[in-house]
N, CA, C and O atoms as a printed pandas DataFrame, in Angstrom:
     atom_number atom_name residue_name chain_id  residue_number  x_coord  y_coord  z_coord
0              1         N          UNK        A               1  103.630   88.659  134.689
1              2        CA          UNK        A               1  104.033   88.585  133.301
2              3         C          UNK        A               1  105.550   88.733  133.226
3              4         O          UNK        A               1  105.991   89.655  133.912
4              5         N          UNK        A               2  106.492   87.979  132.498
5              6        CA          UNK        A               2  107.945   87.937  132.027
6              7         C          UNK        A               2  107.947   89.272  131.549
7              8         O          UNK        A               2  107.001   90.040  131.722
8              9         N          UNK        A               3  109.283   89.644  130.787
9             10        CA          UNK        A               3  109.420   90.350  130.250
10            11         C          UNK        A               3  109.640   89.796  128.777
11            12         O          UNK        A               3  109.667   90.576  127.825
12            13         N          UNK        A               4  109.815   88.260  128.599
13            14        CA          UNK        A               4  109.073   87.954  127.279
14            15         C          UNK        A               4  108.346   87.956  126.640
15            16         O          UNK        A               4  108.323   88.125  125.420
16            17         N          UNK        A               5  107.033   87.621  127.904
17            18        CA          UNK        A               5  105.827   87.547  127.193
18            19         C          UNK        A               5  104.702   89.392  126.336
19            20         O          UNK        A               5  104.268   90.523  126.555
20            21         N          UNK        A               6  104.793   88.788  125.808
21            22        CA          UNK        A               6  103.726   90.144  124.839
22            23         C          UNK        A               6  102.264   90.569  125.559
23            24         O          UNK        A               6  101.593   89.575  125.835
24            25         N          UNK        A               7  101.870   91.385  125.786
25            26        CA          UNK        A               7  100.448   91.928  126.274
26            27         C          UNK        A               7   99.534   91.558  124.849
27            28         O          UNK        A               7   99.779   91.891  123.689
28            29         N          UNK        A               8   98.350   90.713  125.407
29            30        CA          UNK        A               8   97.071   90.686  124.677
30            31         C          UNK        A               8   96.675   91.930  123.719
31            32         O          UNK        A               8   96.731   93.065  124.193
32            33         N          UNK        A               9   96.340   91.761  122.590
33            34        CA          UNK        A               9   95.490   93.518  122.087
34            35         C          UNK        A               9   94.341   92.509  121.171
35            36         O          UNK        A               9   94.559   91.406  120.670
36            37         N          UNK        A              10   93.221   93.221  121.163
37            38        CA          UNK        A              10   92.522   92.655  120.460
38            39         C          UNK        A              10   92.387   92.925  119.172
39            40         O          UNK        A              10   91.315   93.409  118.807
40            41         N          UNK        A              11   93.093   92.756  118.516
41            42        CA          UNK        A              11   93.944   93.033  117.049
42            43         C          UNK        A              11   93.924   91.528  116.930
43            44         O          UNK        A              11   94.229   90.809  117.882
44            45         N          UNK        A              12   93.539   91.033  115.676
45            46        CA          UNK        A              12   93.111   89.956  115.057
46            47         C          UNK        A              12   93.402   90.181  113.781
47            48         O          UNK        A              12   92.608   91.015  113.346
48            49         N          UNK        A              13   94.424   89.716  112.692
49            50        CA          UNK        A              13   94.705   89.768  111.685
50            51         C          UNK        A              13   94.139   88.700  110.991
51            52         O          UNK        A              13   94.449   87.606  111.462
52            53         N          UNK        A              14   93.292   88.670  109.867
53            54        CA          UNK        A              14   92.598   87.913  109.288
54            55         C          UNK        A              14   93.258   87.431  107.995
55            56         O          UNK        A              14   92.732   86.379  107.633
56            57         N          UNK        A              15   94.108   87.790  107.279
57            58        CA          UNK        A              15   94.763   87.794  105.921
58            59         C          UNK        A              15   95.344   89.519  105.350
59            60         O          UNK        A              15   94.899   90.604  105.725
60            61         N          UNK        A              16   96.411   89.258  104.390
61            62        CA          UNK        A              16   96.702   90.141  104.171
62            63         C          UNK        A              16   95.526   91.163  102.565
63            64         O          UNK        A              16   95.137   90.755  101.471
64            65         N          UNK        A              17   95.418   92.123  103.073
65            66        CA          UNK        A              17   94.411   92.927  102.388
66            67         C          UNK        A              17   94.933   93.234  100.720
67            68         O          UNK        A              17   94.227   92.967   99.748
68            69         N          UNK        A              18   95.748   93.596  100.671
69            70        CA          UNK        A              18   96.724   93.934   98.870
70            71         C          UNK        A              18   98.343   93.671   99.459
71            72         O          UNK        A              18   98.610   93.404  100.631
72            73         N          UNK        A              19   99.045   93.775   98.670
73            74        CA          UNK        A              19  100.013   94.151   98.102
74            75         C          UNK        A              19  100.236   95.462   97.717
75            76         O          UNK        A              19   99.626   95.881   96.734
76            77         N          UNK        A              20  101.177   96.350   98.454
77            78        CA          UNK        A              20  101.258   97.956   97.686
78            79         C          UNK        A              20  102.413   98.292   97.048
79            80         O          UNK        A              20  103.446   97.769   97.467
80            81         N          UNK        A              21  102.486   99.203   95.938
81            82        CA          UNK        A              21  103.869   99.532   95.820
82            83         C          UNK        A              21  103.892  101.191   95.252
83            84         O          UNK        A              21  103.033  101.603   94.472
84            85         N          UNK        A              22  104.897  101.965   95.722
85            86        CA          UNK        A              22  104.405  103.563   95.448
86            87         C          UNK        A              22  104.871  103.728   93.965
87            88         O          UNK        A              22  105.642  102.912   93.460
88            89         N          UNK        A              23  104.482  104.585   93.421
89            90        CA          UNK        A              23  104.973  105.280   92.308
90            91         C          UNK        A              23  105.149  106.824   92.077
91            92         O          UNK        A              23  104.466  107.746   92.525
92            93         N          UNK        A              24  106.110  106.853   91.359
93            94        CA          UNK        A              24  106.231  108.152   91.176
94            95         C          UNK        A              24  105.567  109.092   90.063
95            96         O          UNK        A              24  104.939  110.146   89.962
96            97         N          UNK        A              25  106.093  108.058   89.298
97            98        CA          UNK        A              25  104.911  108.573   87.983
98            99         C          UNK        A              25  103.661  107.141   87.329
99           100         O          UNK        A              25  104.079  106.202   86.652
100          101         N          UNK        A              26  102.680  107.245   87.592
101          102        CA          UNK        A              26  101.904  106.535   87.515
102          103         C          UNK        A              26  101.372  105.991   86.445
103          104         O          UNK        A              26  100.968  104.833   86.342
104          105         N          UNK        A              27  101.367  107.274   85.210
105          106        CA          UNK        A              27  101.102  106.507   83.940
106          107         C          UNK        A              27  102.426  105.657   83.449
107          108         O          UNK        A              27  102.192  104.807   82.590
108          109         N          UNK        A              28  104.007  105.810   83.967
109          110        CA          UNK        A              28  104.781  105.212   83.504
110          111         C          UNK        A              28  104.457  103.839   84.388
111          112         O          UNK        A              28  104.092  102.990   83.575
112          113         N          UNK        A              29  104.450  103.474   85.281
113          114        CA          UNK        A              29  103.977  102.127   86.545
114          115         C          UNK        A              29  103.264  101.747   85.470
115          116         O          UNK        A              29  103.794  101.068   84.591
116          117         N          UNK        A              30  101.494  102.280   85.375
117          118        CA          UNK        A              30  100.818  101.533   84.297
118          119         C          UNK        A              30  101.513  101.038   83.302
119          120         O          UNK        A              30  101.744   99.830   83.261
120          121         N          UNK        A              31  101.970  101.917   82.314
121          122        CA          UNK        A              31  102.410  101.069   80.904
122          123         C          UNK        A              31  102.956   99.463   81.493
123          124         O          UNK        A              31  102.614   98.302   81.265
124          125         N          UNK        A              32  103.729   99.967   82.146
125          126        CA          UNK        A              32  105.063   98.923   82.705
126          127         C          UNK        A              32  103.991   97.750   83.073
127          128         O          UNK        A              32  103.598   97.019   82.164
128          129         N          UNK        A              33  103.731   97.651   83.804
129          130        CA          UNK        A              33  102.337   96.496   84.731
130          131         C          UNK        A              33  101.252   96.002   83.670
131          132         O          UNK        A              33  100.796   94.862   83.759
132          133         N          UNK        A              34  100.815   96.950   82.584
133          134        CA          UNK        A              34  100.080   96.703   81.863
134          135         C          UNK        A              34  100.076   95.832   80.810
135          136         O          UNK        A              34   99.343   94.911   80.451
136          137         N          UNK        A              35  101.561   96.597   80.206
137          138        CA          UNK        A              35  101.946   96.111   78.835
138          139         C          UNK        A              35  103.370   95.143   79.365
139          140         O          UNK        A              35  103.114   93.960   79.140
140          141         N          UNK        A              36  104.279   95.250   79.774
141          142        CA          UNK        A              36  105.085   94.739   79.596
142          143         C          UNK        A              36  105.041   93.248   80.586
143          144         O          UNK        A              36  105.391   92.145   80.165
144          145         N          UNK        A              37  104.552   93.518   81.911
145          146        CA          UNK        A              37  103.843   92.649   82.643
146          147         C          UNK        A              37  102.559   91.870   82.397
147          148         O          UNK        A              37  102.394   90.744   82.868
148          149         N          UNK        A              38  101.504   92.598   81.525
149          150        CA          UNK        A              38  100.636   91.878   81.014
150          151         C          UNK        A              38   99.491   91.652   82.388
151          152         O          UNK        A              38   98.692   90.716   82.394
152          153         N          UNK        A              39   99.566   92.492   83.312
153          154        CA          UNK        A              39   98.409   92.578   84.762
154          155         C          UNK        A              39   97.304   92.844   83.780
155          156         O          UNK        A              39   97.528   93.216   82.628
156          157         N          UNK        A              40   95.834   92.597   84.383
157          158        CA          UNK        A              40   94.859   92.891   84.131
158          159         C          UNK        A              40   94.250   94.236   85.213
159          160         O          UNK        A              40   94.006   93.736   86.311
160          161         N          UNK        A              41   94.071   95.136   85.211
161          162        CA          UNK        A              41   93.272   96.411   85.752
162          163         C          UNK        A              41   92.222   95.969   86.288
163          164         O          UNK        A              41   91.280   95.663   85.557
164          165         N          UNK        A              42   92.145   95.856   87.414
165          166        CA          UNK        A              42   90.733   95.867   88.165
166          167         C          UNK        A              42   89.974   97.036   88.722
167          168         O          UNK        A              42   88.787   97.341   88.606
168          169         N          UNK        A              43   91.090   97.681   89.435
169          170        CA          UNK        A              43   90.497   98.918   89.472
170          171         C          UNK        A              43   90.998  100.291   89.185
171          172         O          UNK        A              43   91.143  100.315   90.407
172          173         N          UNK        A              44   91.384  101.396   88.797
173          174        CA          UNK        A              44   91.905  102.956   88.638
174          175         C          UNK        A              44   90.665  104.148   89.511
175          176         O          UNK        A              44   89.443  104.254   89.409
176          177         N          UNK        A              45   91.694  104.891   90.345
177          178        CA          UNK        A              45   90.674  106.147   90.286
178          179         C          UNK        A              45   91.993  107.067   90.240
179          180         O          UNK        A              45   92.904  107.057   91.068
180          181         N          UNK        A              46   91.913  107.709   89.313
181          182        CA          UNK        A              46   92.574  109.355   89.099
182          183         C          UNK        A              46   92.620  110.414   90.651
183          184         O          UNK        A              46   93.615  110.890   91.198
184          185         N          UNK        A              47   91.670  110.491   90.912
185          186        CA          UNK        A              47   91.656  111.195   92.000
186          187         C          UNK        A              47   92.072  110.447   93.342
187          188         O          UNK        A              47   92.088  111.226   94.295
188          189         N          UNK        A              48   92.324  109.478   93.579
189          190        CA          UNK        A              48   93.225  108.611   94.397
190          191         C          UNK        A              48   94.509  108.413   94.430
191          192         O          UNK        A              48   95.258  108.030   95.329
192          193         N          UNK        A              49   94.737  108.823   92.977
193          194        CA          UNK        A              49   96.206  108.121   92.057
194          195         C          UNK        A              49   96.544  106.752   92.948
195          196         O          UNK        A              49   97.328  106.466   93.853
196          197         N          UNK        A              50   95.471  106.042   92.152
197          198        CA          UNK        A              50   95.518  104.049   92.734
198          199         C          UNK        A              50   95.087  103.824   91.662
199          200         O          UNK        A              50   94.313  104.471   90.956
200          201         N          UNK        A              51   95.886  102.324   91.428
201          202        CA          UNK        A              51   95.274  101.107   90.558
202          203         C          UNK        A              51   95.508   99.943   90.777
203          204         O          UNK        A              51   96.577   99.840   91.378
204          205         N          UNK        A              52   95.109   99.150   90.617
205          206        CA          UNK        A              52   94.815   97.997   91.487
206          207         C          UNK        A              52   94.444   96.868   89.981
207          208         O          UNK        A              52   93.603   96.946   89.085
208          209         N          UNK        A              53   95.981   95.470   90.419
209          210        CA          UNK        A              53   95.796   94.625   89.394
210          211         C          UNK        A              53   95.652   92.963   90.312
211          212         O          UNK        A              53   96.279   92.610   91.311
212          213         N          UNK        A              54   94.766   92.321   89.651
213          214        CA          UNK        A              54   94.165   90.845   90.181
214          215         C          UNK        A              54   95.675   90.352   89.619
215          216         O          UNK        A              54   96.315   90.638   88.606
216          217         N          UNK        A              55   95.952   89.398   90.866
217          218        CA          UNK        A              55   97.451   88.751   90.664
218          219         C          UNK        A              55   96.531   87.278   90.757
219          220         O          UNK        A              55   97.257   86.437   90.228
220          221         N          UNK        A              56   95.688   86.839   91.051
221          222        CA          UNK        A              56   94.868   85.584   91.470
222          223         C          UNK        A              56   94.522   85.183   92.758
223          224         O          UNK        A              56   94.509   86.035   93.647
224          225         N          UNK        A              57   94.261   84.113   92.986
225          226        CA          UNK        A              57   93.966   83.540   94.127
226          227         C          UNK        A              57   93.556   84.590   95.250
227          228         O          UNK        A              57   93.976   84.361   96.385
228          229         N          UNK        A              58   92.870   85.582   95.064
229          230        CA          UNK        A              58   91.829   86.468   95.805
230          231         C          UNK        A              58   93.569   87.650   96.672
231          232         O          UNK        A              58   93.633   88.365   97.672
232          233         N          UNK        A              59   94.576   87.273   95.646
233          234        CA          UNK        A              59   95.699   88.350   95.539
234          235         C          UNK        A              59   95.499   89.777   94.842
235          236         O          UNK        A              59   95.242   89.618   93.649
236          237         N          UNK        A              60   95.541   91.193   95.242
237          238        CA          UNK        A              60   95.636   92.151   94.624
238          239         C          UNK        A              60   97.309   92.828   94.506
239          240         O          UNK        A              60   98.279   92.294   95.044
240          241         N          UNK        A              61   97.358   93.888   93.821
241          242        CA          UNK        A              61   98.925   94.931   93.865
242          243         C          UNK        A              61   98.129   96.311   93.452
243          244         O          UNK        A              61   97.522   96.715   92.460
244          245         N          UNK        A              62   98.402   96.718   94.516
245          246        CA          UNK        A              62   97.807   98.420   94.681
246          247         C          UNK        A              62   99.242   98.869   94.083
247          248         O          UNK        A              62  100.298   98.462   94.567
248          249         N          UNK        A              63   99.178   99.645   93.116
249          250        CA          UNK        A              63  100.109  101.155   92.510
250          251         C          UNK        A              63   99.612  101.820   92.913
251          252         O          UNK        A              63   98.391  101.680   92.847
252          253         N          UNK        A              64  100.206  103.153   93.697
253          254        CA          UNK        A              64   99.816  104.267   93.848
254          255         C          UNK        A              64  100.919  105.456   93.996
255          256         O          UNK        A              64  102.130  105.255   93.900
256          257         N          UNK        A              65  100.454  106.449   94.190
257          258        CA          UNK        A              65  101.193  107.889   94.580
258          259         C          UNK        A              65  100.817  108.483   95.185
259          260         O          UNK        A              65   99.694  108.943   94.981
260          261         N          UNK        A              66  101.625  108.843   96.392
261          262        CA          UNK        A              66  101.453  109.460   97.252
262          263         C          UNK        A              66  102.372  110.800   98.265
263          264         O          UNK        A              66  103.385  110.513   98.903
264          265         N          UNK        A              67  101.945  111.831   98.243
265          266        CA          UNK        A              67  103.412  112.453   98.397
266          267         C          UNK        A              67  104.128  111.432  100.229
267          268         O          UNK        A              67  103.337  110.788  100.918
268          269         N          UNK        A              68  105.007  111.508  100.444
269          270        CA          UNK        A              68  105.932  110.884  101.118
270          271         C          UNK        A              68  105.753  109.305  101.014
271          272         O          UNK        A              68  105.616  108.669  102.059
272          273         N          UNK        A              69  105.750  108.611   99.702
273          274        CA          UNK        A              69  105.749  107.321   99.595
274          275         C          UNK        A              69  106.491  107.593   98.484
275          276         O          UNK        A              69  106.055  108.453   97.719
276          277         N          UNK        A              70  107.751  106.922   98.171
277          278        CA          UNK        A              70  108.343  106.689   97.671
278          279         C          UNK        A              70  109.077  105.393   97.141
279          280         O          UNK        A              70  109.736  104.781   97.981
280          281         N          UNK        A              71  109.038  104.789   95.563
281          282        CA          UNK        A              71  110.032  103.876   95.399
282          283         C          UNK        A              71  111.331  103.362   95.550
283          284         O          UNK        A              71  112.256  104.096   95.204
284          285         N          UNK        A              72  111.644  101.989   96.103
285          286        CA          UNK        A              72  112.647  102.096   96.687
286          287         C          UNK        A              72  113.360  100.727   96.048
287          288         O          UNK        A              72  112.636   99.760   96.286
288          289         N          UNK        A              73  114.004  100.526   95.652
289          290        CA          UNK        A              73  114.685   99.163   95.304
290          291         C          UNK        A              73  114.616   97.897   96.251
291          292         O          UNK        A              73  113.910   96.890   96.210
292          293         N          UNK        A              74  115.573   98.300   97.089
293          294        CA          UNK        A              74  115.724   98.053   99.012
294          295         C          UNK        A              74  114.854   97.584   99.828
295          296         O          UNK        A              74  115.156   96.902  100.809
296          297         N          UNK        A              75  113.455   97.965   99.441
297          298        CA          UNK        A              75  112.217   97.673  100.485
298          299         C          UNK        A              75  111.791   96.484  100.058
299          300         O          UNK        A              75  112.467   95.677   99.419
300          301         N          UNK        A              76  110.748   96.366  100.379
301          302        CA          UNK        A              76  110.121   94.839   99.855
302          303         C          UNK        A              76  109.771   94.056   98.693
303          304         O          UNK        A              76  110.667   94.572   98.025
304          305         N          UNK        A              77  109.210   93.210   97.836
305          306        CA          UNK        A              77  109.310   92.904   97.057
306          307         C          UNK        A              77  108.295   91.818   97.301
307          308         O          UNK        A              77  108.202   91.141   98.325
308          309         N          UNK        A              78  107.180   91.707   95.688
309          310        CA          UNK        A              78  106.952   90.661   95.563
310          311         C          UNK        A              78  107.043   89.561   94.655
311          312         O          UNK        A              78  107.703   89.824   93.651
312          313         N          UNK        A              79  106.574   88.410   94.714
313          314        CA          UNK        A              79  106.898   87.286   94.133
314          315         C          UNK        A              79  105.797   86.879   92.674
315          316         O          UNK        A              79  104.797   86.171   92.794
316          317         N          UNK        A              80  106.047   87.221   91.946
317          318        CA          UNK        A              80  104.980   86.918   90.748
318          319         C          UNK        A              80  104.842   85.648   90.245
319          320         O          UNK        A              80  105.510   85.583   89.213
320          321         N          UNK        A              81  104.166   84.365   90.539
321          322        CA          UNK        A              81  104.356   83.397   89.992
322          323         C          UNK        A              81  104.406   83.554   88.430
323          324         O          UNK        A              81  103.929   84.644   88.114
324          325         N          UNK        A              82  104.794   82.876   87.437
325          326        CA          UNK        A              82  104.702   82.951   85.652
326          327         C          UNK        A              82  104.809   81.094   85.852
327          328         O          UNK        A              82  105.305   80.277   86.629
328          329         N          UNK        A              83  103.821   81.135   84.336
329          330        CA          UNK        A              83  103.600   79.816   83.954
330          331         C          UNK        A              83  104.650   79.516   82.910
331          332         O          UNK        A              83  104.599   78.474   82.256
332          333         N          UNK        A              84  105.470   80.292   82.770
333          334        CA          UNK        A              84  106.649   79.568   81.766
334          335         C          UNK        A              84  107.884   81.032   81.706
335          336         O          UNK        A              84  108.020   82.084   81.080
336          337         N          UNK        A              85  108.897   79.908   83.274
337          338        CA          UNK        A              85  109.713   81.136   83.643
338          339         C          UNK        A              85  110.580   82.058   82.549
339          340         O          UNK        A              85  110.682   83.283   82.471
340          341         N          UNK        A              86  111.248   80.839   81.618
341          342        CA          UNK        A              86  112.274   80.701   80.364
342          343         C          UNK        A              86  111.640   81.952   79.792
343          344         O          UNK        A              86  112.300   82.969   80.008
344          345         N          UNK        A              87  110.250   82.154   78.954
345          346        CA          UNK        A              87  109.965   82.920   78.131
346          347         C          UNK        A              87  109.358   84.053   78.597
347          348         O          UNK        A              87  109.019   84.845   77.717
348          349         N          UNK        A              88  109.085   84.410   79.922
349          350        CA          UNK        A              88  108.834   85.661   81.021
350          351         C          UNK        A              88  110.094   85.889   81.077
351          352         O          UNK        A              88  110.268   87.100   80.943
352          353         N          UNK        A              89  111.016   85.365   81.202
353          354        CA          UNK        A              89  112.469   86.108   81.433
354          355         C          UNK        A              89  112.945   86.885   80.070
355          356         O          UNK        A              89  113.373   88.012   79.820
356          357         N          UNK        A              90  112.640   85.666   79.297
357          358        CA          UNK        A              90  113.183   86.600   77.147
358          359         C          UNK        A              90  112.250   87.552   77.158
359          360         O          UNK        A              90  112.741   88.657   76.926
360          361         N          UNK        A              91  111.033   87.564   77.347
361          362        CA          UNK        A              91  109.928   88.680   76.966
362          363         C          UNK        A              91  110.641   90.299   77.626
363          364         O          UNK        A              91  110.906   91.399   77.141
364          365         N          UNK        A              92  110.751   89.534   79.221
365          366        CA          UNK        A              92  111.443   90.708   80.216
366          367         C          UNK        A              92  112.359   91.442   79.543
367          368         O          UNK        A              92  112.066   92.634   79.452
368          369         N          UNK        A              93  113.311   91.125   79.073
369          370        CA          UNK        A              93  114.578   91.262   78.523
370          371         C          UNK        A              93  114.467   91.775   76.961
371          372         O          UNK        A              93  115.515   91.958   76.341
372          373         N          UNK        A              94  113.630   91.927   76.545
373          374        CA          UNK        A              94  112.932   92.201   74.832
374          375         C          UNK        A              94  112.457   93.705   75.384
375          376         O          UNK        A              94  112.533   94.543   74.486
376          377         N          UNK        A              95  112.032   94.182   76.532
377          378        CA          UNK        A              95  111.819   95.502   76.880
378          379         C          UNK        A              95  112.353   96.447   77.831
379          380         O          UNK        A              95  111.800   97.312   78.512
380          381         N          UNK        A              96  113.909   95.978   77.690
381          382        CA          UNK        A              96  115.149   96.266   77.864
382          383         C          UNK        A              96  114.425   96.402   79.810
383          384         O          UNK        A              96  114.493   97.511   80.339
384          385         N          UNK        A              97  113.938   95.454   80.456
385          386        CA          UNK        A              97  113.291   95.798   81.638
386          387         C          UNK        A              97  114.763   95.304   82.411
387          388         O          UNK        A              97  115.607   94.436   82.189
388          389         N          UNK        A              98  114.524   96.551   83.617
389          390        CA          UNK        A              98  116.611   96.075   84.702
390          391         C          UNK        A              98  116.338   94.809   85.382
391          392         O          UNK        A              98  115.356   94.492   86.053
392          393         N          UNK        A              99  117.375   94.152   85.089
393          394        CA          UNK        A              99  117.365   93.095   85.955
394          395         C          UNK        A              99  118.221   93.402   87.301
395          396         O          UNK        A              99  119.005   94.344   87.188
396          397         N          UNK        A             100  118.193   92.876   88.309
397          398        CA          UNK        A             100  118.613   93.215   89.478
398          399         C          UNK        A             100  119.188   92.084   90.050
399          400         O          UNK        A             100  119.868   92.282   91.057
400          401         N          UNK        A             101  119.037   90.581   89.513
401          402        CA          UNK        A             101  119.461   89.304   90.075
402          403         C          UNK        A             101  119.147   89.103   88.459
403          404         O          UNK        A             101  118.294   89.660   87.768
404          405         N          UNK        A             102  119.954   88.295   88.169
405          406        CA          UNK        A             102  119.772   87.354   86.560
406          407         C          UNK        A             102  119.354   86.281   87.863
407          408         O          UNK        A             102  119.517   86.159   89.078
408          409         N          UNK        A             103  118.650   85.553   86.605
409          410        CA          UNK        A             103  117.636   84.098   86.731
410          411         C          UNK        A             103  118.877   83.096   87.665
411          412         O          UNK        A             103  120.010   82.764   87.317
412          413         N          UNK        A             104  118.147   82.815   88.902
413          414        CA          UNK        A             104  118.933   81.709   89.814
414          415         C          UNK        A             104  117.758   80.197   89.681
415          416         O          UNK        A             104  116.536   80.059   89.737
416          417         N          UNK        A             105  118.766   79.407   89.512
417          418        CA          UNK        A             105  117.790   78.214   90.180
418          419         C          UNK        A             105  118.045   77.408   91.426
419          420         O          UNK        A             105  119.159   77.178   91.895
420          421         N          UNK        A             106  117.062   77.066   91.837
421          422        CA          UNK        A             106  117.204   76.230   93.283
422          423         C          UNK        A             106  116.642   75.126   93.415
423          424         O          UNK        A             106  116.017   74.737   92.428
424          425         N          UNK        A             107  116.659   73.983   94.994
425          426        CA          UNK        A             107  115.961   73.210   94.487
426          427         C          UNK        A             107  114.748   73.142   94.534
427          428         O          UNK        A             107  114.240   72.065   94.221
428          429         N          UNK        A             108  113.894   74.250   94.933
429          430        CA          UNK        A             108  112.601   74.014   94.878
430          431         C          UNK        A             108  112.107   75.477   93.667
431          432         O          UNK        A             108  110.956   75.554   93.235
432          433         N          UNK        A             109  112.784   76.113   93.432
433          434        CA          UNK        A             109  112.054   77.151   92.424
434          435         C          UNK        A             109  113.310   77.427   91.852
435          436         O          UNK        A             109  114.405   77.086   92.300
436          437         N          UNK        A             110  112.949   78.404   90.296
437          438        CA          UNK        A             110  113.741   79.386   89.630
438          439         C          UNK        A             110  113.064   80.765   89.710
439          440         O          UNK        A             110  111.854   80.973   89.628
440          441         N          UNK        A             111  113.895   81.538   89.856
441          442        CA          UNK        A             111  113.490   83.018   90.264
442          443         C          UNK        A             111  114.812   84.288   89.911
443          444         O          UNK        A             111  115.983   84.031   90.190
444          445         N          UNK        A             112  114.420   85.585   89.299
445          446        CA          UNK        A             112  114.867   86.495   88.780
446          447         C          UNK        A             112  114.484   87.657   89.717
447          448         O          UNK        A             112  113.579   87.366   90.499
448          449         N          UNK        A             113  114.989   88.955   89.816
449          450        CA          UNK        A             113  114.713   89.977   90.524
450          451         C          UNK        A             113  114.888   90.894   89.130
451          452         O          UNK        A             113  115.816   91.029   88.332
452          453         N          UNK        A             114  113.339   91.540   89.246
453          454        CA          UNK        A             114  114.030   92.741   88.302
454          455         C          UNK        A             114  113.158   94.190   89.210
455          456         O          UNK        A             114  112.391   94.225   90.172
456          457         N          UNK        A             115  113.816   95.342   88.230
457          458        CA          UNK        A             115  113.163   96.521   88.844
458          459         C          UNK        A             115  111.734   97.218   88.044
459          460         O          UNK        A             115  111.571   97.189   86.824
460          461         N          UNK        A             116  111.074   97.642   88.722
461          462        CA          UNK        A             116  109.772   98.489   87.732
462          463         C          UNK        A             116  110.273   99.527   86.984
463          464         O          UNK        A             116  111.476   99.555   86.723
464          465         N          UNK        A             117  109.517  100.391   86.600
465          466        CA          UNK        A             117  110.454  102.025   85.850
466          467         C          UNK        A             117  110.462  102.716   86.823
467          468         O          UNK        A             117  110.964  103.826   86.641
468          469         N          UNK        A             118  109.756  102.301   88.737
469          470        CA          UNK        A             118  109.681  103.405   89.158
470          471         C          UNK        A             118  110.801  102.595   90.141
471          472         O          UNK        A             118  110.506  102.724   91.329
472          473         N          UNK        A             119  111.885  101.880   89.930
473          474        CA          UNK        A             119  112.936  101.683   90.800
474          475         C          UNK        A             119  112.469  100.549   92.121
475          476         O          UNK        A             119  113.038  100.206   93.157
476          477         N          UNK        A             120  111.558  100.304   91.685
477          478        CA          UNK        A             120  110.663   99.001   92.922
478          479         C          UNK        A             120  111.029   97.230   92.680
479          480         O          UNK        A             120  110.674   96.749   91.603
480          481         N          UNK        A             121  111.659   96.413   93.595
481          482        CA          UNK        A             121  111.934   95.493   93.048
482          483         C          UNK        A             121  110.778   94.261   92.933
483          484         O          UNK        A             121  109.924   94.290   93.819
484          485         N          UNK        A             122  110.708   93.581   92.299
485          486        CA          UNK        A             122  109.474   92.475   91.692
486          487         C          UNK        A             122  110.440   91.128   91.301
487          488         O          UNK        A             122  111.524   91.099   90.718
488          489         N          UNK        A             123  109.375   89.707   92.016
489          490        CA          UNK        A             123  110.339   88.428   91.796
490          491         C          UNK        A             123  109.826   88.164   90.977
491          492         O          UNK        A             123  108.634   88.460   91.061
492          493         N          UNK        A             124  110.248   87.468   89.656
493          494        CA          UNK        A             124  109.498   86.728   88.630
494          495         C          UNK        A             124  109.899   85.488   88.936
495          496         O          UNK        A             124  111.052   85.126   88.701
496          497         N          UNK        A             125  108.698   84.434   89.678
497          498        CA          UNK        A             125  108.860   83.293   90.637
498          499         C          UNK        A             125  108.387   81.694   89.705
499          500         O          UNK        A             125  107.300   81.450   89.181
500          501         N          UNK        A             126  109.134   81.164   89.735
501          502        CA          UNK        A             126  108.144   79.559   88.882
502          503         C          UNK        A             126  108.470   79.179   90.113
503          504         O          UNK        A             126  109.382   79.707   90.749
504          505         N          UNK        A             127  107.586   78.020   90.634
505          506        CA          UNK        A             127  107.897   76.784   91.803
506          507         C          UNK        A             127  108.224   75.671   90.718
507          508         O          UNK        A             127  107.869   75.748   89.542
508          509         N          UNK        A             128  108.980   74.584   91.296
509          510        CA          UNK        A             128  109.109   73.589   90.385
510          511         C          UNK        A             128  108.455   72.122   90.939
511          512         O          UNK        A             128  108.494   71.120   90.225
């Protein structure tokens, strides 16, 4: 064996399971995801501090809290498709939500970066 090549493990990744993102305070995440984002709740347990919203296409986004998980601006981020970027961006902006990138366009998408209340960054994505 090189010292390129990688050792076998029988670790088989099938698809990715959720989307996670931590929170600090959880009923503030909810409002935010709920109301201002407009997610639908699939699942909550209190005693987990998890909730879990259907993004589509067999996509989830786990919120949770956890002590040493923390929100971070910096870390990862995901991509929210919206069916009408223009008026997801005014709505955004009607609930004084931070933007972190104002609206870029490119040639294959337009896309915005903003932050949650718990400091987590989120793409608001159209493909064109």
């Amino acid at each position: 064996m090189t010292q390129d090549a990688t050792p076998s493990t029988r670790i088989r990744v099938l698809e990715a399971a959720f989307i996670a993102y931590p929170a600090s305070d959880l009923a503030r995440a909810r409002q935010f995801y709920e109301t201002v984002l407009n997610l639908r709740m699939t699942m909550f347990s209190e005693e987990l501090r998890w909730v879990e919203y259907d993004l589509g296409a067999g996509v989830t986004l786990g919120v949770g809290q956890y002590e040493g998980w923390l929100p971070c601006e910096k870390g990862p981020m995901v991509a929210l498709e919206v069916d009408d970027f223009d008026q997801s961006i005014a709505a955004l902006r009607q609930t004084q939500t931070h933007f972190h990138m104002e609206p870029v366009d490119t040639p294959v998408c337009r896309f915005a970066i903003i932050h949650d209340p718990e400091g987590n960054a989120l793409m608001i994505h159209k493909r064109k």
